[in-house]
PDB file of N, H, CA, C and O in Angstrom:
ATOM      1  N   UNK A   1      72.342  95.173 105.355  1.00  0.00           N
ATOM      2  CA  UNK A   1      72.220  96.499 105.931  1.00  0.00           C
ATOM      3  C   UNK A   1      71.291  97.348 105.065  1.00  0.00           C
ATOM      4  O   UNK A   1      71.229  97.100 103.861  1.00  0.00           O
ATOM      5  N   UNK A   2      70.580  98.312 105.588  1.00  0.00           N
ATOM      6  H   UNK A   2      70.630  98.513 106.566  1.00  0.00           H
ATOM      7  CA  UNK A   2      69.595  98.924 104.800  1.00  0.00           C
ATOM      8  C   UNK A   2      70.395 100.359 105.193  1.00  0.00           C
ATOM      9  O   UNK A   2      70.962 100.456 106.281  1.00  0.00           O
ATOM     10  N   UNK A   3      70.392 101.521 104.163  1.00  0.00           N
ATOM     11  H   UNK A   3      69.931 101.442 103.279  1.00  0.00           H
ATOM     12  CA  UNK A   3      70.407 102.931 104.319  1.00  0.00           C
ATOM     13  C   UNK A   3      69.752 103.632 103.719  1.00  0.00           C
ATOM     14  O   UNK A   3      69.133 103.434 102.673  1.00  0.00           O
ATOM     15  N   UNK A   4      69.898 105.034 104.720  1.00  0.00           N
ATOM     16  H   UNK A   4      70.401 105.195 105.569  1.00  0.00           H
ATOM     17  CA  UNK A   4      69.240 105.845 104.062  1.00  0.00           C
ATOM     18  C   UNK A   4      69.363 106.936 103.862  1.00  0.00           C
ATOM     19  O   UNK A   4      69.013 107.557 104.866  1.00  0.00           O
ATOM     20  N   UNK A   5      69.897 108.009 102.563  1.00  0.00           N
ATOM     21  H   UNK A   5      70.181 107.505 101.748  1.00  0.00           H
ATOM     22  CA  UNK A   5      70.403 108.977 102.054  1.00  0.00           C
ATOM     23  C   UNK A   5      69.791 109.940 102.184  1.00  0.00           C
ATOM     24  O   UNK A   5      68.742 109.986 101.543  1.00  0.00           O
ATOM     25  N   UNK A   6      70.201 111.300 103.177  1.00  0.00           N
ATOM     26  H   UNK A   6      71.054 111.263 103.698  1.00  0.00           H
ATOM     27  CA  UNK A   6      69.561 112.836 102.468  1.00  0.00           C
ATOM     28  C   UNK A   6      70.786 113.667 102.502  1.00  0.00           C
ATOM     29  O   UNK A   6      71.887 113.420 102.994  1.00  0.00           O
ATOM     30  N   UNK A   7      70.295 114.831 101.796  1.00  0.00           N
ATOM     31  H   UNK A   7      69.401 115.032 101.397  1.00  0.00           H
ATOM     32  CA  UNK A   7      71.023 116.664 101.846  1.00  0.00           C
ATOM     33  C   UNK A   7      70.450 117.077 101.842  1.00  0.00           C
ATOM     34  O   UNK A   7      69.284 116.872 101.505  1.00  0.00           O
ATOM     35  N   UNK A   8      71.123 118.180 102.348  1.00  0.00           N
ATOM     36  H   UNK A   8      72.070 118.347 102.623  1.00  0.00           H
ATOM     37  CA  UNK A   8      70.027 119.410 102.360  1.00  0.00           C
ATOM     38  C   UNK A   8      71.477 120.475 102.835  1.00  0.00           C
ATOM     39  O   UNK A   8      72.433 120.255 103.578  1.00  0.00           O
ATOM     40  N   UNK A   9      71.172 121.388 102.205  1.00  0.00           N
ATOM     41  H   UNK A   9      70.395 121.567 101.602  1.00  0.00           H
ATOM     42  CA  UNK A   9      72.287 122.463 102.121  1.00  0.00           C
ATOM     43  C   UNK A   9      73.246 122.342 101.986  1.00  0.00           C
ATOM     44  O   UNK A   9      73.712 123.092 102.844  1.00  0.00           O
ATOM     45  N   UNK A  10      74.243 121.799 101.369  1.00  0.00           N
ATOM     46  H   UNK A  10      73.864 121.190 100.673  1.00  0.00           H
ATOM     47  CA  UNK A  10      75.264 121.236 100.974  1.00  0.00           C
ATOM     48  C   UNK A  10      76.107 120.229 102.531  1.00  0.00           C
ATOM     49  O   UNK A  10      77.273 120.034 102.871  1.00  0.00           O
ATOM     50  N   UNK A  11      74.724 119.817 103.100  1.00  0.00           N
ATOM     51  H   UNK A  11      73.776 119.975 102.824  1.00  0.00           H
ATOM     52  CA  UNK A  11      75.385 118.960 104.287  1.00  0.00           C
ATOM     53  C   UNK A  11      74.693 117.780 103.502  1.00  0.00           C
ATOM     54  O   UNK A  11      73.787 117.908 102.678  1.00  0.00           O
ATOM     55  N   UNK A  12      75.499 116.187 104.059  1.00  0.00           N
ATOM     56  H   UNK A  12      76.235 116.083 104.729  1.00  0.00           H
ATOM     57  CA  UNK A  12      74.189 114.667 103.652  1.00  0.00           C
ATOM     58  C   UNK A  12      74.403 114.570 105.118  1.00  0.00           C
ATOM     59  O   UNK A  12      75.077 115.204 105.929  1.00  0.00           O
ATOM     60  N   UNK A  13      73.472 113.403 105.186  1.00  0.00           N
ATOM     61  H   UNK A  13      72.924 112.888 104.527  1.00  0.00           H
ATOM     62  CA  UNK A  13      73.399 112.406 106.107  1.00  0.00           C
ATOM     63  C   UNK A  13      73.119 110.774 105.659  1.00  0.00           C
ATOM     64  O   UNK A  13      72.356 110.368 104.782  1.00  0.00           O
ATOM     65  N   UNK A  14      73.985 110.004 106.547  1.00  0.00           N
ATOM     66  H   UNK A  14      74.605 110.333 107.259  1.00  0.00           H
ATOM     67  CA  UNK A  14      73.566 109.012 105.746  1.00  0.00           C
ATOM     68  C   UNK A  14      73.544 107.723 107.144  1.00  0.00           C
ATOM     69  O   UNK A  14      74.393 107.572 108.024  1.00  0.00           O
ATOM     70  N   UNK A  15      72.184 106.900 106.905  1.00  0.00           N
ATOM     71  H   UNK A  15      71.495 107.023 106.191  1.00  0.00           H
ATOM     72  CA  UNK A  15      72.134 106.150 108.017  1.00  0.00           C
ATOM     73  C   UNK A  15      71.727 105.010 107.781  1.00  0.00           C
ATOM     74  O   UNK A  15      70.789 104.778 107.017  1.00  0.00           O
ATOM     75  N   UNK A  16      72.331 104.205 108.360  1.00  0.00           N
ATOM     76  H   UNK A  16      73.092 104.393 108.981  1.00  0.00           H
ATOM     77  CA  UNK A  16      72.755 102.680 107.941  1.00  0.00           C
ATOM     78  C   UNK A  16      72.027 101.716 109.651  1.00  0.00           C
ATOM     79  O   UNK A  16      72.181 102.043 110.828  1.00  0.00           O
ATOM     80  N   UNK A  17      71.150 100.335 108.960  1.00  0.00           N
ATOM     81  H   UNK A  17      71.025 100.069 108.004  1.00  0.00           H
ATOM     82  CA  UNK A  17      70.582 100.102 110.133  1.00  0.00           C
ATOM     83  C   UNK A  17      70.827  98.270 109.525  1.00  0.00           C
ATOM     84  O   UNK A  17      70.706  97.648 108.470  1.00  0.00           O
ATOM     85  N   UNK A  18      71.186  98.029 110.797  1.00  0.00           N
ATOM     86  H   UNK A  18      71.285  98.534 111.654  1.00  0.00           H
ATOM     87  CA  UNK A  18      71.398  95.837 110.103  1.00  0.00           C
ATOM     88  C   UNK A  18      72.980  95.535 110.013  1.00  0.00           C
ATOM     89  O   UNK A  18      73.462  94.439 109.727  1.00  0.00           O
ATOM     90  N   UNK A  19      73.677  96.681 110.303  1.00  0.00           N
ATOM     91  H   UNK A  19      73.285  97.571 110.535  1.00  0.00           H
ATOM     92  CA  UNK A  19      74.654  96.241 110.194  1.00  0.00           C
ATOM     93  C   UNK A  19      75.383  95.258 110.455  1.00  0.00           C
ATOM     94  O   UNK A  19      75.499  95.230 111.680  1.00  0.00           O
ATOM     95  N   UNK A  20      76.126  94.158 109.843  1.00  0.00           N
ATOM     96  H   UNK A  20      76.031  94.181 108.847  1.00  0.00           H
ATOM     97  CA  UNK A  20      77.027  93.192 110.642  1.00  0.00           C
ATOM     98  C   UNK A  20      77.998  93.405 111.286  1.00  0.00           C
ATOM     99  O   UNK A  20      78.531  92.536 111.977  1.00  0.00           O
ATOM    100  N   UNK A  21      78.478  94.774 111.172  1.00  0.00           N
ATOM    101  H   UNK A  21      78.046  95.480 110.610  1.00  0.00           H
ATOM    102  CA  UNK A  21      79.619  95.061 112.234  1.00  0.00           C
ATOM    103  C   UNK A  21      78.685  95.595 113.883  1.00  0.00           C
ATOM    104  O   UNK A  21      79.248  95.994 114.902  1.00  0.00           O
ATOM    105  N   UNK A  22      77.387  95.456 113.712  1.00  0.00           N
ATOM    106  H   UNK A  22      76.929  95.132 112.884  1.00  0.00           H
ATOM    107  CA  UNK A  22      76.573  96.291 114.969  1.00  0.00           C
ATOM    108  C   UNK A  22      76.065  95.278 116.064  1.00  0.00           C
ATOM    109  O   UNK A  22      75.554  95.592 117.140  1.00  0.00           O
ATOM    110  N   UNK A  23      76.355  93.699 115.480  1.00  0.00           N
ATOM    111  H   UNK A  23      76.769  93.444 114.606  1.00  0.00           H
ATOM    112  CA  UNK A  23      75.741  92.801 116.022  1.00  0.00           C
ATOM    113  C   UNK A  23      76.228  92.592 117.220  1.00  0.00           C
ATOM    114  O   UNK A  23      75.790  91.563 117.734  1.00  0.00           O
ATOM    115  N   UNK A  24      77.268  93.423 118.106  1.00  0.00           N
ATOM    116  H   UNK A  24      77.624  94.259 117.689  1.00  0.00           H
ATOM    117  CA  UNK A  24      78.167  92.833 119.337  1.00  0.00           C
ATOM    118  C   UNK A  24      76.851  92.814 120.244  1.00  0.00           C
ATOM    119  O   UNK A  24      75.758  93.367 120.120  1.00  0.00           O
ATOM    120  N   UNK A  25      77.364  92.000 121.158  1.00  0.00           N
ATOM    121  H   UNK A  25      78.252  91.551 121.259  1.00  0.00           H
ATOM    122  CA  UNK A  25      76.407  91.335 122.586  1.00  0.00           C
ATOM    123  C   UNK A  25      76.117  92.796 123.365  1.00  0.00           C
ATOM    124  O   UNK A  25      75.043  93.358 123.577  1.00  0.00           O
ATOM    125  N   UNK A  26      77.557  93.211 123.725  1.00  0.00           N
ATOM    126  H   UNK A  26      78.430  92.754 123.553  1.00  0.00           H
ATOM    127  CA  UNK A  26      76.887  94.699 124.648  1.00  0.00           C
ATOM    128  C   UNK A  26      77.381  95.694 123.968  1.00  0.00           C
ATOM    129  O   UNK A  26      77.887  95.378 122.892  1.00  0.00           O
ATOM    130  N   UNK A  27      77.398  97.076 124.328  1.00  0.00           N
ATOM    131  H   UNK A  27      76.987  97.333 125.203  1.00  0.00           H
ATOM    132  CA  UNK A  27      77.916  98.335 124.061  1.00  0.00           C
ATOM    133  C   UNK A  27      79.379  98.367 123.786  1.00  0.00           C
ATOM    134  O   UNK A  27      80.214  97.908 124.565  1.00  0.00           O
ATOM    135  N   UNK A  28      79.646  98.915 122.671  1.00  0.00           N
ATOM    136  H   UNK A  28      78.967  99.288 122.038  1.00  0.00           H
ATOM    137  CA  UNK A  28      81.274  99.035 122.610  1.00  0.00           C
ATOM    138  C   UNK A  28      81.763 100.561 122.791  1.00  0.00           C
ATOM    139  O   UNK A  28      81.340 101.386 121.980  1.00  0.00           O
ATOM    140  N   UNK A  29      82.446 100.884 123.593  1.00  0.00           N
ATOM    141  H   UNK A  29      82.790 100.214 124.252  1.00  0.00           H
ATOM    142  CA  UNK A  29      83.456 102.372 123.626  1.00  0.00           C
ATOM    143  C   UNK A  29      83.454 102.761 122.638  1.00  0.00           C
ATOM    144  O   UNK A  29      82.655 103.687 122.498  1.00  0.00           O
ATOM    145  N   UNK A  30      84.184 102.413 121.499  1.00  0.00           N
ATOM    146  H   UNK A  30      84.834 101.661 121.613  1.00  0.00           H
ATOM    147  CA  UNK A  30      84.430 103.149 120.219  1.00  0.00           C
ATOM    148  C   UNK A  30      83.508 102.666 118.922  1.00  0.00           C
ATOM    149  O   UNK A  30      83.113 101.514 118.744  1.00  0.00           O
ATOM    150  N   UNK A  31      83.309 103.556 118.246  1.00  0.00           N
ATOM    151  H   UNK A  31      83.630 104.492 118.391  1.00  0.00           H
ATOM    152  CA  UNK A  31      82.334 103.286 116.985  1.00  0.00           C
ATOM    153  C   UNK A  31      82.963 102.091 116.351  1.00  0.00           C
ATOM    154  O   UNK A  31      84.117 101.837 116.698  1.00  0.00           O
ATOM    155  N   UNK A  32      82.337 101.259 115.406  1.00  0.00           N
ATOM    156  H   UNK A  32      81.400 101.465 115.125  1.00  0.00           H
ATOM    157  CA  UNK A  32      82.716 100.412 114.759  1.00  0.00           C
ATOM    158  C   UNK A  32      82.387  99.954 113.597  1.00  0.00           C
ATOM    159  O   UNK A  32      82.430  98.830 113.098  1.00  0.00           O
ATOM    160  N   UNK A  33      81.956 101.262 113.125  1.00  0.00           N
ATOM    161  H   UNK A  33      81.921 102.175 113.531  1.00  0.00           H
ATOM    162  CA  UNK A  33      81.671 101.549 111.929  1.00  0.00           C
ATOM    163  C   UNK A  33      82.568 102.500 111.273  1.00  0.00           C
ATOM    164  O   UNK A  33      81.901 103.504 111.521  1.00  0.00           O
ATOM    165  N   UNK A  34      83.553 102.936 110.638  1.00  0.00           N
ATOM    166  H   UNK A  34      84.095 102.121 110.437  1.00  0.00           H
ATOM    167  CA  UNK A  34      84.896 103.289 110.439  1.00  0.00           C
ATOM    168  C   UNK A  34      84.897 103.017 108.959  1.00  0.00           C
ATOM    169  O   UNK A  34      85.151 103.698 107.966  1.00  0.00           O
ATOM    170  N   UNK A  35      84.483 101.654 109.194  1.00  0.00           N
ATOM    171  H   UNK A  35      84.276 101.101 110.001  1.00  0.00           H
ATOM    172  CA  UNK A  35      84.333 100.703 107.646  1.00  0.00           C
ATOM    173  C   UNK A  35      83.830 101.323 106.562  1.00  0.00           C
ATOM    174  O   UNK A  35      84.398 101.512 105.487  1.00  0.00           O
ATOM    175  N   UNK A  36      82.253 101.769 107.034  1.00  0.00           N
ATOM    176  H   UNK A  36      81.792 101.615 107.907  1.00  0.00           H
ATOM    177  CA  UNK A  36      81.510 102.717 106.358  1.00  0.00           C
ATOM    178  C   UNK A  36      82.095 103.755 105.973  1.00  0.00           C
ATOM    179  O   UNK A  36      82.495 104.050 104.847  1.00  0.00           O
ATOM    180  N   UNK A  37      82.154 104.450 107.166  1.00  0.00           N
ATOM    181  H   UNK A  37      81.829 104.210 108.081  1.00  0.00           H
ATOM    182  CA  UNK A  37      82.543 105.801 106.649  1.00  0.00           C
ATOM    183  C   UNK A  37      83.791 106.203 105.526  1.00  0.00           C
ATOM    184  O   UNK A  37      83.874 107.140 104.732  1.00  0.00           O
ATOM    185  N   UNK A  38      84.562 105.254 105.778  1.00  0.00           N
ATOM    186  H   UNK A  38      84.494 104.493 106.423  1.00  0.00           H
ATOM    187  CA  UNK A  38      86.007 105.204 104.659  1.00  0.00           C
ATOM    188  C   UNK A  38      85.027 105.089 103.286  1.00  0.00           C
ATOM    189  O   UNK A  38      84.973 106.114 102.606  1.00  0.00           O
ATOM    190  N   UNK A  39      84.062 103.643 102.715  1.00  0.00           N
ATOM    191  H   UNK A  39      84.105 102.811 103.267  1.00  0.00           H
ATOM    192  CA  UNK A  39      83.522 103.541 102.091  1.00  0.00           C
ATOM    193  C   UNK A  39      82.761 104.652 101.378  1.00  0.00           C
ATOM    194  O   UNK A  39      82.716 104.921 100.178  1.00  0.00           O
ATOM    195  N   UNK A  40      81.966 105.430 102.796  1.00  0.00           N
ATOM    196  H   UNK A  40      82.002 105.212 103.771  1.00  0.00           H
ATOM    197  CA  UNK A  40      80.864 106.645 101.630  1.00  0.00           C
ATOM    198  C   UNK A  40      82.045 107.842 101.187  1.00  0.00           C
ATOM    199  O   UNK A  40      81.792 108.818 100.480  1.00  0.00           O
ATOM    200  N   UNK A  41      83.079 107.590 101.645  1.00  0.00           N
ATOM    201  H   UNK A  41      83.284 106.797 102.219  1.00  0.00           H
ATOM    202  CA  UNK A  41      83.902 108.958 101.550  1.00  0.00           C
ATOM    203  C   UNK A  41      84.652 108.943 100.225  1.00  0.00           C
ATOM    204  O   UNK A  41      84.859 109.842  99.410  1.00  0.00           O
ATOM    205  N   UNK A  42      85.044 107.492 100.254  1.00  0.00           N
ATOM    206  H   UNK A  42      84.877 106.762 100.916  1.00  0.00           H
ATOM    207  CA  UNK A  42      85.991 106.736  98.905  1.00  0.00           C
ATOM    208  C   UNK A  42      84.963 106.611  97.433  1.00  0.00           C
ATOM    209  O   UNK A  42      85.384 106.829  96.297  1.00  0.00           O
ATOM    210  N   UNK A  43      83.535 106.206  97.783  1.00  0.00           N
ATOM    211  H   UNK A  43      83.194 106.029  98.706  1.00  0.00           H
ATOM    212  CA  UNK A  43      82.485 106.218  96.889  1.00  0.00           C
ATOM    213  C   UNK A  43      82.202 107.630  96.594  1.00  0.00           C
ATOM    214  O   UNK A  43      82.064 107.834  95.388  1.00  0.00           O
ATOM    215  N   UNK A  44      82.087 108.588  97.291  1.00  0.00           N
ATOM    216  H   UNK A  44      82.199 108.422  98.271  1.00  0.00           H
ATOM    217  CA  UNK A  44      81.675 109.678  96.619  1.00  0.00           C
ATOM    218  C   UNK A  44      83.007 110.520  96.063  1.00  0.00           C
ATOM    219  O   UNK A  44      82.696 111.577  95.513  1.00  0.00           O
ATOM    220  N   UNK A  45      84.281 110.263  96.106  1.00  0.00           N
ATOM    221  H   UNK A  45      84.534 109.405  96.552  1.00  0.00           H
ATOM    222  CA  UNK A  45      85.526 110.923  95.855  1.00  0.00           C
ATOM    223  C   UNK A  45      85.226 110.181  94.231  1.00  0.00           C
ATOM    224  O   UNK A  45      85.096 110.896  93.237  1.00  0.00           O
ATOM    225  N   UNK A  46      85.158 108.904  94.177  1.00  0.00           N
ATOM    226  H   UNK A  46      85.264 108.323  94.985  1.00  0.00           H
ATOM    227  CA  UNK A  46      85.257 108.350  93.079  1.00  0.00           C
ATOM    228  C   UNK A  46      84.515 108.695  92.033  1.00  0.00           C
ATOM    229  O   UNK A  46      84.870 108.489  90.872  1.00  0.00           O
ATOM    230  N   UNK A  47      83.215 109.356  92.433  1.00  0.00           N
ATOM    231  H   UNK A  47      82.927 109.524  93.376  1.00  0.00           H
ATOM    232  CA  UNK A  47      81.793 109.935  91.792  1.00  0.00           C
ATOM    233  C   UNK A  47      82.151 111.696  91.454  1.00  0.00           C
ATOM    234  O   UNK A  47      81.305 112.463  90.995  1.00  0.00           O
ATOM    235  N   UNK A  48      83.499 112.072  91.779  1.00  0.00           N
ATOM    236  H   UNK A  48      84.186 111.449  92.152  1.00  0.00           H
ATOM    237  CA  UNK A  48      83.551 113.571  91.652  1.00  0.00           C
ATOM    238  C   UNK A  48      83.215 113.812  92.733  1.00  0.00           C
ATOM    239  O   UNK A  48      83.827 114.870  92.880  1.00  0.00           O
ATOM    240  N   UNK A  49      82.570 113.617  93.878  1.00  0.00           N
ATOM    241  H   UNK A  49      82.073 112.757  93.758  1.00  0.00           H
ATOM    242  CA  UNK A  49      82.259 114.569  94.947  1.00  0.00           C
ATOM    243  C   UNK A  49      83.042 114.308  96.217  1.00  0.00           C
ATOM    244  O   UNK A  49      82.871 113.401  97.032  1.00  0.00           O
ATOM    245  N   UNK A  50      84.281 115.659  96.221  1.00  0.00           N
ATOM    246  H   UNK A  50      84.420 116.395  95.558  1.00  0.00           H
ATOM    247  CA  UNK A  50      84.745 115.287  97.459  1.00  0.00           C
ATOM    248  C   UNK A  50      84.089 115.939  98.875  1.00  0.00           C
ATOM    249  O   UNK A  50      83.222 116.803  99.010  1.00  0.00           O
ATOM    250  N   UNK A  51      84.705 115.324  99.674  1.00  0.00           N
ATOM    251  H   UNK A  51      85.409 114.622  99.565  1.00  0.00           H
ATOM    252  CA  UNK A  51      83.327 115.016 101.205  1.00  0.00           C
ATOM    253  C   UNK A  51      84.155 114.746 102.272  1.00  0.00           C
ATOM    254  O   UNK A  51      84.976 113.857 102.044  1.00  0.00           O
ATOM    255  N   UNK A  52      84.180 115.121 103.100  1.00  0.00           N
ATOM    256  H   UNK A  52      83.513 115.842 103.285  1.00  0.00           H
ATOM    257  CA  UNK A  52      84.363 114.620 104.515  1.00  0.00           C
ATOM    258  C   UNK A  52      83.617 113.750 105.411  1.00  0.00           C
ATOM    259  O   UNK A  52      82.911 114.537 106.041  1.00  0.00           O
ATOM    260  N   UNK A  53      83.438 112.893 105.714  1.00  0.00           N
ATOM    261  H   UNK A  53      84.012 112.253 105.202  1.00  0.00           H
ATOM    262  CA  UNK A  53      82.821 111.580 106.245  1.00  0.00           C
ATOM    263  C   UNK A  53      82.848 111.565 108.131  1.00  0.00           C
ATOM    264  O   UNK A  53      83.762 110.812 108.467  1.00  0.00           O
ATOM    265  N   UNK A  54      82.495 111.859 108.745  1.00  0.00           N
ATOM    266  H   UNK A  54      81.752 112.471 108.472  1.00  0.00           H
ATOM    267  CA  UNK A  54      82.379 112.527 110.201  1.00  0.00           C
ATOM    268  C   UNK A  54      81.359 111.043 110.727  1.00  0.00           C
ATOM    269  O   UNK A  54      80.430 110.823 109.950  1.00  0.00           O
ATOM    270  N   UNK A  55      81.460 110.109 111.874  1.00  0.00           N
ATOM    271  H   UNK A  55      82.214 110.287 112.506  1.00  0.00           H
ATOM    272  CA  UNK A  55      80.807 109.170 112.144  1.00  0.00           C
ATOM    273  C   UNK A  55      79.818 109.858 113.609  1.00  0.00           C
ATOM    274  O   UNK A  55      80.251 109.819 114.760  1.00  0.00           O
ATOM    275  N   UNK A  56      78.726 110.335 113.298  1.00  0.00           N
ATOM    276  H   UNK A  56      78.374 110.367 112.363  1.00  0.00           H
ATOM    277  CA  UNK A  56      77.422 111.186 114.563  1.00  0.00           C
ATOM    278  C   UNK A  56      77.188 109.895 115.761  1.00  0.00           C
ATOM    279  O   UNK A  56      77.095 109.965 116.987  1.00  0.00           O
ATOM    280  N   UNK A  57      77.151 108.988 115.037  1.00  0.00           N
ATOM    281  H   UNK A  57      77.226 108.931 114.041  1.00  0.00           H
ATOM    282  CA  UNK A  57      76.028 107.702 116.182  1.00  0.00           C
ATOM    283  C   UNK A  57      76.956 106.411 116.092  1.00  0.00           C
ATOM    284  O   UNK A  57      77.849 106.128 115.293  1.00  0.00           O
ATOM    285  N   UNK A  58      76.719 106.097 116.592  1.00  0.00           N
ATOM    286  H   UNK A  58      75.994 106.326 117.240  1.00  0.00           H
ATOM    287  CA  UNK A  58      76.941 104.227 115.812  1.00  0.00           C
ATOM    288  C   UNK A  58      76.441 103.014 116.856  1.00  0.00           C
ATOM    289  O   UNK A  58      76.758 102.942 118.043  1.00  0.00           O
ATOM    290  N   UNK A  59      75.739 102.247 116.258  1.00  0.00           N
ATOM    291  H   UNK A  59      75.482 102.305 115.293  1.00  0.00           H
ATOM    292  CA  UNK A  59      74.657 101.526 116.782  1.00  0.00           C
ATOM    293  C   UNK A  59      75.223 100.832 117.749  1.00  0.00           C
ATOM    294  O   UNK A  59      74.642 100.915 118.831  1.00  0.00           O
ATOM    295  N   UNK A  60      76.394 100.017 117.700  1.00  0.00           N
ATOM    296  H   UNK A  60      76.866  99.950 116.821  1.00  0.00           H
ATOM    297  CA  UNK A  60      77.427  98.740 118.430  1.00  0.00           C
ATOM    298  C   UNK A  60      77.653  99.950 119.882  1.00  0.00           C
ATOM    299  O   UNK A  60      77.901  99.632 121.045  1.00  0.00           O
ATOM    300  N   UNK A  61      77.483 101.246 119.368  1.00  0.00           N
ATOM    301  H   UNK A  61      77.281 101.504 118.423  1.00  0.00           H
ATOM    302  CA  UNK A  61      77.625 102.016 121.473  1.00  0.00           C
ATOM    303  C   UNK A  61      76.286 102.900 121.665  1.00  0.00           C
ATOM    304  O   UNK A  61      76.191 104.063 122.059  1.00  0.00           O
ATOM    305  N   UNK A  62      75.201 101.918 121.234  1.00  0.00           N
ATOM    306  H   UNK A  62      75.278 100.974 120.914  1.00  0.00           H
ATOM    307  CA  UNK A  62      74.185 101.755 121.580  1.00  0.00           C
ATOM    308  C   UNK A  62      72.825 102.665 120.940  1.00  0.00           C
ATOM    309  O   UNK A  62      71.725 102.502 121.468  1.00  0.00           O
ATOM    310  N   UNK A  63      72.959 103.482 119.948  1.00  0.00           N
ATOM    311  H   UNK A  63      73.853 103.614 119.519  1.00  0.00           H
ATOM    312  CA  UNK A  63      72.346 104.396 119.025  1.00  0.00           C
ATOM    313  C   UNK A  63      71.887 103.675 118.414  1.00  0.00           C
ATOM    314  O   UNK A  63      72.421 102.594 118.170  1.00  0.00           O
ATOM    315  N   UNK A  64      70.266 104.176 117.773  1.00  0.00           N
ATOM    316  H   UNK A  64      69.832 105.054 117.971  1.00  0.00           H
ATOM    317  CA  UNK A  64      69.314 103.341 117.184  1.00  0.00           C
ATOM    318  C   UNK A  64      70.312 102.842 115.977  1.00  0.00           C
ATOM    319  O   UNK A  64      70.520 101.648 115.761  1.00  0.00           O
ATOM    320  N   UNK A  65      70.781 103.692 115.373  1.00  0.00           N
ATOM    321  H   UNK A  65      70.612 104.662 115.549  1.00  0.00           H
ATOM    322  CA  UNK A  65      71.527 103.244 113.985  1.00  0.00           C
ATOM    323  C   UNK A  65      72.632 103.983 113.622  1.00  0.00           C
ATOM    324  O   UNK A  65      72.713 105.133 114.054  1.00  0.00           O
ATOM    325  N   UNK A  66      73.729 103.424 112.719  1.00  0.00           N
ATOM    326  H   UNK A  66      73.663 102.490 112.368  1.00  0.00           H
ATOM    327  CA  UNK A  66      74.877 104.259 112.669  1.00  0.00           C
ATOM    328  C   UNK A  66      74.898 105.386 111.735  1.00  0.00           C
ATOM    329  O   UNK A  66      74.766 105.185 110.528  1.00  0.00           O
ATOM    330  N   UNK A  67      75.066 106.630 112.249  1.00  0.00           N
ATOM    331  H   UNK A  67      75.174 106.793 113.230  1.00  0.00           H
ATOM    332  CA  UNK A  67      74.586 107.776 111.158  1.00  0.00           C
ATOM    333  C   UNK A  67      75.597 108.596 111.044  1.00  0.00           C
ATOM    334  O   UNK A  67      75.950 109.120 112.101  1.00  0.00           O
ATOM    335  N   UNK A  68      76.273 108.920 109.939  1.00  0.00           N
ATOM    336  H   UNK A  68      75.986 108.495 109.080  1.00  0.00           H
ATOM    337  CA  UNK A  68      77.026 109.444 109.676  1.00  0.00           C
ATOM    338  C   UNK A  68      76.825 110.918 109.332  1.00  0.00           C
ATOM    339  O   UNK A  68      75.688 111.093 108.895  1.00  0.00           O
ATOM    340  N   UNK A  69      77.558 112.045 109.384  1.00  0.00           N
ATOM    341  H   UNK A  69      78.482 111.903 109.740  1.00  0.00           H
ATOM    342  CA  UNK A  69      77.494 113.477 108.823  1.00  0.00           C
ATOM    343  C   UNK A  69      78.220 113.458 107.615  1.00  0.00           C
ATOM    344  O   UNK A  69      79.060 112.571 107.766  1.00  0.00           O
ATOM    345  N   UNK A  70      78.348 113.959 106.499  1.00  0.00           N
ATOM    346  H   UNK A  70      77.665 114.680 106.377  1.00  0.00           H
ATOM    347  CA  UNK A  70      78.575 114.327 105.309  1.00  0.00           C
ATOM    348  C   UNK A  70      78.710 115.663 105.012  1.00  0.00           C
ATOM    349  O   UNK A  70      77.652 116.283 104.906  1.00  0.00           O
ATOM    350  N   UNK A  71      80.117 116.492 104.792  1.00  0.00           N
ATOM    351  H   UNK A  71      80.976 115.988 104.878  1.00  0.00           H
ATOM    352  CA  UNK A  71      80.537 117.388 104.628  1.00  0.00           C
ATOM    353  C   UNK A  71      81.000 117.479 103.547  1.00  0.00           C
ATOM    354  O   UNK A  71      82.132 116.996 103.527  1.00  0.00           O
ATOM    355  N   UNK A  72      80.543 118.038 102.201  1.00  0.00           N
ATOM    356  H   UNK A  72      79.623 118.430 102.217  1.00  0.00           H
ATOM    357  CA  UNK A  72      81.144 118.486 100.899  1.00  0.00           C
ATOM    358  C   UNK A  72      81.904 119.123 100.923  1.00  0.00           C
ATOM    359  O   UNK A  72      81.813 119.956 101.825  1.00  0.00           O
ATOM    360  N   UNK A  73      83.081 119.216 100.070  1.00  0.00           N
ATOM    361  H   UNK A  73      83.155 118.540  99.337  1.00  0.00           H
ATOM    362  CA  UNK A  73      84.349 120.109 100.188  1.00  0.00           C
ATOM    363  C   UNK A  73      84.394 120.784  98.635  1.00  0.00           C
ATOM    364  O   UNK A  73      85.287 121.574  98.331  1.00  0.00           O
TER     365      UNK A  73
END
């Protein structure tokens, strides 16, 4: 999987493209990326920065790539 990190005003974004959870045959109802988002939320708690982890897109229900919102607390 490749990503890619910004902020800007105390918002991130963070977007993730290759995923192996994105590979399903057709469109899925619910995001399925969950995985991630627990991950950037648990990684940046661990780093001092707590965050809220909000899932915007996700590729497996058909969005170029799965992009997450990032809310600092």
């Amino acid at each position: 999987a490749r990503a890619r990190v910004g902020t800007r005003q105390g918002r991130g974004q963070v977007d993730i493209a290759g995923s192996v959870f994105c590979g399903l045959r057709e469109p899925w109802p619910w995001p399925t990326c969950t995985y991630f988002a627990a991950a950037i939320e648990r990684h940046l708690a661990l780093c001092g920065a707590a965050a809220a982890v909000r899932i915007a897109d996700c590729r497996a229900g058909g969005a170029a790539c799965c992009r997450f919102d990032v809310t600092f607390t």
